[in-house]
C-alpha positions as CSV (number, residue, x, y, z in Angstrom):
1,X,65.5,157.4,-121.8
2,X,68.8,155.5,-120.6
3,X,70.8,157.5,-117.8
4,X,74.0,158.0,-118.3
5,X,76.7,155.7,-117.1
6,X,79.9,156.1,-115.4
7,X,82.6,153.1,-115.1
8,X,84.3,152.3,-112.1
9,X,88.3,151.8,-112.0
10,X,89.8,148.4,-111.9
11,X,90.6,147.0,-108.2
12,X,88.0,149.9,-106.8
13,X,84.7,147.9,-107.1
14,X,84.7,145.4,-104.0
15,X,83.2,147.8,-101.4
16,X,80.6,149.1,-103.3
17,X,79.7,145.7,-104.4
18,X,79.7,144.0,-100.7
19,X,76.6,147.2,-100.1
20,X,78.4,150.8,-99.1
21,X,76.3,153.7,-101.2
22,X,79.1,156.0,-101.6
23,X,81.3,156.3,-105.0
24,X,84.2,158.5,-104.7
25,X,85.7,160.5,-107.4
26,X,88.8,158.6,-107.4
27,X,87.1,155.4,-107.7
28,X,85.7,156.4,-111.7
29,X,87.6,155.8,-114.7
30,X,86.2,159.3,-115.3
31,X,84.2,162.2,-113.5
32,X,82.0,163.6,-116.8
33,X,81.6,167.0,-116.1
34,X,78.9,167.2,-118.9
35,X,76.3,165.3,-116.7
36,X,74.1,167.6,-114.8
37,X,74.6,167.8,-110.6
38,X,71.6,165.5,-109.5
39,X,71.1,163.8,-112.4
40,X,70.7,160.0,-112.0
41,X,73.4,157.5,-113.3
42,X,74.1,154.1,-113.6
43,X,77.1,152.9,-112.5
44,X,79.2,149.3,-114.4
45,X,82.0,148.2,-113.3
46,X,85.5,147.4,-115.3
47,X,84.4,144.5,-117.3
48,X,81.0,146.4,-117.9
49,X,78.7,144.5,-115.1
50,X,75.5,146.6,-113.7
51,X,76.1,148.0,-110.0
52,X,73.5,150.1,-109.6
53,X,71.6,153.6,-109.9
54,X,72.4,156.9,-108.1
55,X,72.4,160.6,-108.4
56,X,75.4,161.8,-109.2
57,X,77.7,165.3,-108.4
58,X,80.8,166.0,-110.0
59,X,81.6,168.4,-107.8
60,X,81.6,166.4,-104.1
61,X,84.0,163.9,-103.0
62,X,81.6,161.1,-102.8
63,X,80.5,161.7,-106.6
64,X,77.4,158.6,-106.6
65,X,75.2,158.3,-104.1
66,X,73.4,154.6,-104.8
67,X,69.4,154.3,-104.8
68,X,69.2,150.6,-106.1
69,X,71.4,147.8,-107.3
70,X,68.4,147.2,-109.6
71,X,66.9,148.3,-113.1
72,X,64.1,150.3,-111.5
73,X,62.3,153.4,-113.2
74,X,62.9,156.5,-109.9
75,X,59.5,157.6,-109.7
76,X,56.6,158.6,-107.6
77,X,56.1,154.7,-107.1
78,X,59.5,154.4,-105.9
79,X,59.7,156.8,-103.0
80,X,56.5,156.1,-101.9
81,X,57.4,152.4,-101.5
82,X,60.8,153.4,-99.8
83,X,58.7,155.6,-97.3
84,X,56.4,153.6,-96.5
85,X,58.5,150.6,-95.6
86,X,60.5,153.2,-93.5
87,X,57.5,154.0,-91.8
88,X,56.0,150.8,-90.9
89,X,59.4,150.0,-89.1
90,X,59.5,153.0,-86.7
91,X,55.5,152.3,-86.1
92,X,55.9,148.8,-85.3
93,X,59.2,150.0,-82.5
94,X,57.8,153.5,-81.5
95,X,54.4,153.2,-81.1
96,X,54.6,155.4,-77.7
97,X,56.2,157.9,-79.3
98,X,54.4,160.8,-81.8
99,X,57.7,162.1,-83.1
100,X,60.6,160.2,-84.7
101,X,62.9,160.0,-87.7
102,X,61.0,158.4,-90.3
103,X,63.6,158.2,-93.1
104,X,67.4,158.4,-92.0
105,X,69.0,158.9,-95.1
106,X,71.6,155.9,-96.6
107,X,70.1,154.1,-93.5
108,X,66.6,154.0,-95.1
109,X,68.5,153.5,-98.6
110,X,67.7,157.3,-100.0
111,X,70.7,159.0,-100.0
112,X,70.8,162.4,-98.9
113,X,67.1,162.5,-97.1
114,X,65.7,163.3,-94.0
115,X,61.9,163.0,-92.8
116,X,61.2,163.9,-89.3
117,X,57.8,163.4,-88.1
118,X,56.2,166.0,-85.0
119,X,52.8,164.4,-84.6
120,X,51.1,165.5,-88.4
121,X,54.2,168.1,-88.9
122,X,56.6,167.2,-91.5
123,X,60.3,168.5,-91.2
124,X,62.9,167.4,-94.2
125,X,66.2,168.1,-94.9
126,X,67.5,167.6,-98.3
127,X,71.4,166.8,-98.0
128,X,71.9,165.4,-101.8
129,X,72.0,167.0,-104.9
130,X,70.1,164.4,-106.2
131,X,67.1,164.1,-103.7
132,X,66.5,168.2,-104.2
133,X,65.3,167.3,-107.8
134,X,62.4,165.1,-106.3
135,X,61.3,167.5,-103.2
136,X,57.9,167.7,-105.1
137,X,57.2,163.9,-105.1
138,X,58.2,163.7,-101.6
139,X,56.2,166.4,-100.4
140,X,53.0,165.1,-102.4
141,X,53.7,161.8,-100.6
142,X,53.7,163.2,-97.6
143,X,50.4,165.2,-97.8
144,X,48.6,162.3,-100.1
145,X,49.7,159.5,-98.3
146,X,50.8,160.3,-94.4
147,X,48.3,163.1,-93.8
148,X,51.2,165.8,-93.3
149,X,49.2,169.2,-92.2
150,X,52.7,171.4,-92.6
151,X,56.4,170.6,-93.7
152,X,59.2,172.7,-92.4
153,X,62.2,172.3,-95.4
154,X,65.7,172.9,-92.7
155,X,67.9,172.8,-95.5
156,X,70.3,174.9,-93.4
157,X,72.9,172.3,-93.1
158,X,76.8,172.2,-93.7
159,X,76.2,169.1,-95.8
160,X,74.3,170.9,-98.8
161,X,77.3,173.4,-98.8
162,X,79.6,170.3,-99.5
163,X,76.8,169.6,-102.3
164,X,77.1,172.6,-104.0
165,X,73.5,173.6,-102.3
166,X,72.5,176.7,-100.5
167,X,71.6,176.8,-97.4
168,X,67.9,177.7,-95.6
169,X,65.3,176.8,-94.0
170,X,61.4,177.5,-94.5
171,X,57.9,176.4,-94.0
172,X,56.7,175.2,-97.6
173,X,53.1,173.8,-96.6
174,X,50.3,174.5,-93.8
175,X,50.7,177.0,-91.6
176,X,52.0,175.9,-88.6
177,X,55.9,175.0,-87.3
178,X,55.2,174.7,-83.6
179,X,54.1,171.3,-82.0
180,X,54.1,169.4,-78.6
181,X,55.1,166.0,-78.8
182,X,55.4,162.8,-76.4
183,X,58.1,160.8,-76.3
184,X,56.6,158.1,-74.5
185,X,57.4,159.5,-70.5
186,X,57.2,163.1,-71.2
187,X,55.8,166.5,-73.4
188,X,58.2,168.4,-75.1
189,X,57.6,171.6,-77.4
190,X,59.0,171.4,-80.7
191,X,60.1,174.7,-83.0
192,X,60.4,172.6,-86.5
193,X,62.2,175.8,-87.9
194,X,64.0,177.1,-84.7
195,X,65.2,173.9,-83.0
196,X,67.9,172.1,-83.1
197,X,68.7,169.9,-86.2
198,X,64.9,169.3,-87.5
199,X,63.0,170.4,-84.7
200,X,64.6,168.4,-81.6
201,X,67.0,165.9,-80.9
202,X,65.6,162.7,-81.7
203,X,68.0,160.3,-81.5
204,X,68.5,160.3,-77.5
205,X,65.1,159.7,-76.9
206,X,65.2,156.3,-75.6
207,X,68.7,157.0,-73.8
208,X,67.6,159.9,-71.9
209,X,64.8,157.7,-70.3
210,X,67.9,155.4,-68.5
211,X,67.9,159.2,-66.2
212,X,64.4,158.2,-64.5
213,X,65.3,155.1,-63.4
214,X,68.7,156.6,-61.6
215,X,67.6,159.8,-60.1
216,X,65.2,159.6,-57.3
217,X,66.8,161.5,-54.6
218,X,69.8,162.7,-56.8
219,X,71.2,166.1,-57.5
220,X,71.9,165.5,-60.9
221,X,74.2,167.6,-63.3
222,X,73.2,168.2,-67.1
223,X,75.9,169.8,-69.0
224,X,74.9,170.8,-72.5
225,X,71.6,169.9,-71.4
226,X,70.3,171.9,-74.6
227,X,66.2,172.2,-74.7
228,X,66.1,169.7,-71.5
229,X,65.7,166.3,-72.4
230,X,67.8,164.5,-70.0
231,X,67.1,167.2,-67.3
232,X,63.1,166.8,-67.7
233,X,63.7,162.8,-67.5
234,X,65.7,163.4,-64.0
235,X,63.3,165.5,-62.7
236,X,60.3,162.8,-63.8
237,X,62.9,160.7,-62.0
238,X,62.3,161.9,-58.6
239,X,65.5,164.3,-58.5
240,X,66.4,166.1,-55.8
241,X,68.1,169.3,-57.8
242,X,69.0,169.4,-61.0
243,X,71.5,172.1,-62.4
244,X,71.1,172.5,-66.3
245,X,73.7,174.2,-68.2
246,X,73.9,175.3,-72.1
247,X,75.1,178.6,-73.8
248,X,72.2,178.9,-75.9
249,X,69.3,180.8,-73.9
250,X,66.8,180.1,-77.2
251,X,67.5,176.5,-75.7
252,X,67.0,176.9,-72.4
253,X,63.6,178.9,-72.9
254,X,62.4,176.2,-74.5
255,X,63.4,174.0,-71.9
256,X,61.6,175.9,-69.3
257,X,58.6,175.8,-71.3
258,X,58.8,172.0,-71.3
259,X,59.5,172.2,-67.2
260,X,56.3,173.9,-67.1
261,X,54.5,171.6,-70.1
262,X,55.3,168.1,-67.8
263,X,53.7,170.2,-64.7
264,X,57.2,169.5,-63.1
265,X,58.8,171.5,-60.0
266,X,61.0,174.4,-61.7
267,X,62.3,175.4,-57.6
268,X,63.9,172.0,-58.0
269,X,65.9,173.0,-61.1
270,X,69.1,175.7,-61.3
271,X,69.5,176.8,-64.9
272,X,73.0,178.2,-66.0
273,X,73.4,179.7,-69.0
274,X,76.7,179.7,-69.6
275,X,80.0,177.9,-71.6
276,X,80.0,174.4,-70.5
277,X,83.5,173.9,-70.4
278,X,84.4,177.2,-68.5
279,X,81.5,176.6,-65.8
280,X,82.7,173.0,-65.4
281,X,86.4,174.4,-64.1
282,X,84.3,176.6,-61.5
283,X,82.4,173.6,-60.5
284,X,85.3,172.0,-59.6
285,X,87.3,175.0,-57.5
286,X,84.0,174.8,-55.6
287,X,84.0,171.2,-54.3
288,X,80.5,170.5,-55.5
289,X,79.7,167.0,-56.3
290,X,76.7,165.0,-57.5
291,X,74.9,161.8,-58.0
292,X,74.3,161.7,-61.3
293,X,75.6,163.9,-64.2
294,X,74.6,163.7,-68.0
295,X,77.3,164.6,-71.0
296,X,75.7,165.0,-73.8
297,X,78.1,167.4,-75.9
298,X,77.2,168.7,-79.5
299,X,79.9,166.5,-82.3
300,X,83.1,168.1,-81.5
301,X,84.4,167.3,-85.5
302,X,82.5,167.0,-88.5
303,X,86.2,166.0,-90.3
304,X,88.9,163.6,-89.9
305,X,91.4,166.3,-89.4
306,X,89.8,167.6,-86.6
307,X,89.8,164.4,-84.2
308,X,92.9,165.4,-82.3
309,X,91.0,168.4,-81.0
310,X,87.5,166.6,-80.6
311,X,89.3,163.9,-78.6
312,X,90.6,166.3,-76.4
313,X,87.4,168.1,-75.6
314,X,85.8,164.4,-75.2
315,X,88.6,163.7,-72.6
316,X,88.6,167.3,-70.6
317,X,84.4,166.9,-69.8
318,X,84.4,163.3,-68.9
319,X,87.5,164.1,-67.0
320,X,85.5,167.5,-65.2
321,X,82.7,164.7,-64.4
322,X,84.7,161.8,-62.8
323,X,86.3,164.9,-60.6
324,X,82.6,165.9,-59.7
325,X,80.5,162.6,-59.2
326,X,80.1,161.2,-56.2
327,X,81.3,157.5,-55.7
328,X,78.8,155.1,-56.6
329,X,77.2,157.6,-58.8
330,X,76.3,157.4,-62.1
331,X,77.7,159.5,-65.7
332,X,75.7,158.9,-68.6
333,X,78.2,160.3,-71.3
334,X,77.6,160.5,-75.5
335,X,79.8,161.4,-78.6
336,X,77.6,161.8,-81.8
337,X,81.0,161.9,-84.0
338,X,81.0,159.0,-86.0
339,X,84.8,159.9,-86.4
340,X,85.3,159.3,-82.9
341,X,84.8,155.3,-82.8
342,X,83.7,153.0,-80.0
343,X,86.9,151.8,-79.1
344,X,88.2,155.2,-79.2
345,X,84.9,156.5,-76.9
346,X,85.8,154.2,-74.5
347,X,89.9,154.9,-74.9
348,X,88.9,158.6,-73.8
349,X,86.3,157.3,-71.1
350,X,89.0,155.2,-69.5
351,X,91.6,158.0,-70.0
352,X,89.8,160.8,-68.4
353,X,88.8,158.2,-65.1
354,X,92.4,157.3,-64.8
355,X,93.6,160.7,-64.5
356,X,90.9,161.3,-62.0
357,X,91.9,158.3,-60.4
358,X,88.1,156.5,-60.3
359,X,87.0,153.5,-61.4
360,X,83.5,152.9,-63.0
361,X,81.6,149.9,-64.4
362,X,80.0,150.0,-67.9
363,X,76.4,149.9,-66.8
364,X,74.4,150.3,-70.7
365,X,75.9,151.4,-73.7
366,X,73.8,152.1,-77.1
367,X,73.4,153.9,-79.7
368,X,70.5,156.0,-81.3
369,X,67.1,155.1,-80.8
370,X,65.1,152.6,-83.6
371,X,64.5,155.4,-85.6
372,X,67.9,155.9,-86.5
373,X,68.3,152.8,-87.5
374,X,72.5,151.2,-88.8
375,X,73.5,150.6,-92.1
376,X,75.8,147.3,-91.3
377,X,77.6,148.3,-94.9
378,X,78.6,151.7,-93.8
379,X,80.2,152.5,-90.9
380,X,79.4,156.5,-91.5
381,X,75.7,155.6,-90.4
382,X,76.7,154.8,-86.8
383,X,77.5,158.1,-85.3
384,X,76.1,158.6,-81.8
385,X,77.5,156.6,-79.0
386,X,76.0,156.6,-75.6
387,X,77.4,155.1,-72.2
388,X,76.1,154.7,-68.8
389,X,78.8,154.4,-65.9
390,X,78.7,153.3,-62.6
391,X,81.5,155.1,-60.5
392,X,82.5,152.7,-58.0
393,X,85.3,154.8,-56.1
């Protein structure tokens, strides 16, 4: 059977036709509130011309979703080719690691779609109307043809409420949601239902290795160090002390689990649980300074309207952390708002050192690790930043 079609407006077809996966509402000659949420539709343009296949929801902003630009059947076939090719590329870049993103959504050209691998533990997230329909071929792929022993569904994000979807999380096959990975230098446990995002935050796992190679003899600071990432790599680092702050004690149990886990010395680390931001202005009352500090703040907006505010958070920590590093130390500093651009990153950077009244060389920056990889056609899929500093005075 054909899928229904939708026609785009006159003038509104160039930047879905240069590669961007997103149709908007406004963009249709009509929103057909007869077609079913998730049901797939083929998209024309004006004068009729094929633009491609996507699922469709008449009740979001972005309204299509693209899966192809060609006349394929979306099938069993068709996931399992997309998933494998998604695969083979984070096996070929991560073979160190046994946990990584596997398919990253728009990035991995299935809209609305997450697949986390722990080891053989499966985690998905569902953020697409669209995708939900096909959670039984993907699951069945999974178990057929990666060996998946369990798969965690965290549906529990705000996304599926912008999709009309409910929110939840559960553990739909095996029996197991707990698992220790390696991320190439250290262990870390993993709570696929309980942890953060899927399970862990994967997309720092190559930036929080630049921490070993700067910390031998350093008291290091880690503010919003969640479950312990870039605190575990300063300690593998040879660091002196490390003080570790986050305001979710679930977190930081599972950080000193993983202290424990890598057989490193917990006497060497001081862990605060407490609001970043208000232990940031004791900090600096006290006088204390340090080597190296780590910024690695959860996304401050999920909107355009809220950028004003997220900017201003952005700018009072890096601010706090040019007041407290010692000169020629080092600040390792994130944003994972895609809202908040490079050029704006570094705005705030050289903002906050201004009013501080250092000055700091751009040592590294980056972005996620291989397995999150960049959609060059939309902008959206390039969210976190990272930045390593040298503070020269």
């Amino acid at each position: 059977m054909d899928n229904p079609f939708l026609k785009l407006k006159k003038g509104n077809e160039k930047r879905v036709k240069l590669g961007h996966l997103w149709i908007y509402s406004n963009e249709l000659e009509k929103v057909d509130n007869t077609i079913p949420m998730g049901c797939l539709v083929d998209v024309v343009s004006s004068n009729n011309e094929f633009i491609g296949t996507g699922f469709y929801n008449p009740k979001t902003l972005v309204t299509v979703r693209i899966l192809t630009r060609k006349k394929l059947p979306i099938n069993r076939e068709f996931f399992c080719n997309r998933i494998r090719i998604a695969r083979e590329m984070r096996e070929k870049l991560m073979s160190d690691k046994t946990a990584y993103r596997m398919v990253h959504s728009e990035s991995d050209f299935l809209p609305g779609l997450i697949i986390d691998k722990y080891n053989d533990s499966y985690s998905i997230q569902l953020n697409s109307a669209g995708i939900e329909n096909y959670l039984e071929i993907i699951t069945s792929i999974l178990i057929k043809e990666h060996g998946a022993q369990n798969i965690v569904l965290r549906n529990d994000t705000t996304a599926r409420e912008l999709e009309g979807l409910p929110r939840y999380k559960k553990l739909i096959y095996g029996d197991n949601h707990k698992e220790v990975i390696f991320d190439g230098k250290l262990k870390m446990t993993v709570d696929l239902l309980e942890g953060q995002k899927t399970g862990i935050y994967l997309d720092q796992s190559d930036n929080r290795h630049e921490l070993i190679k700067i910390s031998k003899d350093a008291e290091v600071l880690d503010i919003f160090c969640n479950e312990g990432g870039f605190s575990l790599a300063a300690l593998y680092g040879g660091a002196k002390k490390v003080t570790s702050i986050d305001i979710s004690e679930n977190s930081l149990n599972r950080f000193r689990e993983n202290i424990d886990l890598n057989n490193l010395d917990p006497s060497k680390v001081e862990i605060i649980n407490d609001d970043a931001f208000n232990y940031l202005k004791g900090l600096k009352s006290s006088m204390r300074i340090f080597d190296v500090i780590n910024l690695d703040p959860p996304s401050f907006t999920k909107t355009k309207k809220n950028v004003p505010q997220a900017k201003k958070g952005y700018f009072v920590a890096n601010n706090h952390a040019f007041n407290l590093i010692r000169e020629g130390g080092y600040i390792a500093t994130s944003s994972c708002s895609h809202h908040i651009d490079d050029s704006s990153f570094l705005e705030i950077i050289i903002s906050a050192a201004l009013k501080a009244k250092r000055e700091f060389l751009i040592i590294k920056t980056s972005g996620a690790s291989y397995d999150h990889p960049v959609n060059p056609k939309m902008p959206e899929t390039r969210y976190l930043k990272f930045m390593l500093l040298k503070v020269v005075n």
